[in-house]
N, C-alpha and C positions, 0 to 999 in steps of 0.2 A: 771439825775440819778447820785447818787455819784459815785467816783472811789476810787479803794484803790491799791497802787504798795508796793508788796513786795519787798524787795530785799535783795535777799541772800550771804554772801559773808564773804570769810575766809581770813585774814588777822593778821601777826603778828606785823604789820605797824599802831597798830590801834589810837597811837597818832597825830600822822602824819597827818590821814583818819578825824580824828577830825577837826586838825589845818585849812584842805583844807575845811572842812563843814562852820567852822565860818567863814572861808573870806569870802564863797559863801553867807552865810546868811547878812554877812556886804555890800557887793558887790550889792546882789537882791531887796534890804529893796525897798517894795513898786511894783518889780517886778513880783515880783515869786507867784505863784497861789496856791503855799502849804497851803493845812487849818491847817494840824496838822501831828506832826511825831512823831512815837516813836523807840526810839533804844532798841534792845534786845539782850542779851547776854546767849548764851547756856551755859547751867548750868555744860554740860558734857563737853564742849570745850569753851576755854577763849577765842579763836583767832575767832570763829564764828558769827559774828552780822547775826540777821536780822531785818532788818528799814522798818517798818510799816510808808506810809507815804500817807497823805488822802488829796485827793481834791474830788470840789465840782461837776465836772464830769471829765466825758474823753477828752471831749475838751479842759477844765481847764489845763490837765493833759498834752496836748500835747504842748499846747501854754507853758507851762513853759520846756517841753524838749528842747524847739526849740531857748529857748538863748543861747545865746553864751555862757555867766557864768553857765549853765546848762552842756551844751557839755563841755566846759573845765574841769570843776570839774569832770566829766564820766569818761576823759580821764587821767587825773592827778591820782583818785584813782586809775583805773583798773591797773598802773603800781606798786602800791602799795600791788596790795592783791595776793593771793599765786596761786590762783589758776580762772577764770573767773568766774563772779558774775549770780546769775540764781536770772531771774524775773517773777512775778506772778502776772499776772493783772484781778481786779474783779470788776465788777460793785456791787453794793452794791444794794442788793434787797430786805433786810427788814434791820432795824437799831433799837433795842431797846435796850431801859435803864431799868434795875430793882433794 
């Protein structure tokens, strides 16, 4: 069954929160079990992302928390943003395209 994590998180560091994402992506190439992410920007708040981020389960989903360059990257943003990050985890029970 797919997985999807939200993650919610307010930050006026958001170049910064970028610069640690591409090393992470440069660092993982081959590792990391991400299928696809999206970044979202509150339209009412500049400093608010929320990163829509999909794998292909929760297994997927765990085995890629559990790298190091995972855990680092957690740890390096969360000193960055203003306030602690709030997670949403779904299994994904219907998926359609129209």
């Amino acid at each position: 069954m797919a997985f999807i994590q939200l993650l919610d998180m307010h930050s006026s560091n958001v170049d910064e929160i970028r610069k640690l994402v591409a090393d992470y992506e440069q660092a993982t190439e081959g590792k990391r079990t991400v299928r696809r992410s999206i970044e979202c920007q509150d339209r009412n708040d500049p400093h608010r992302r929320i990163i829509i981020v999909f794998f292909d389960s929760y297994e997927d989903a765990m085995v890629n928390s559990q790298l190091p360059e995972t855990e680092q990257l957690a740890a390096r943003t969360a000193e960055l943003l203003d306030q602690p990050p709030k997670f949403v985890d779904l299994d994904v029970l219907e998926d359609r395209t129209e």
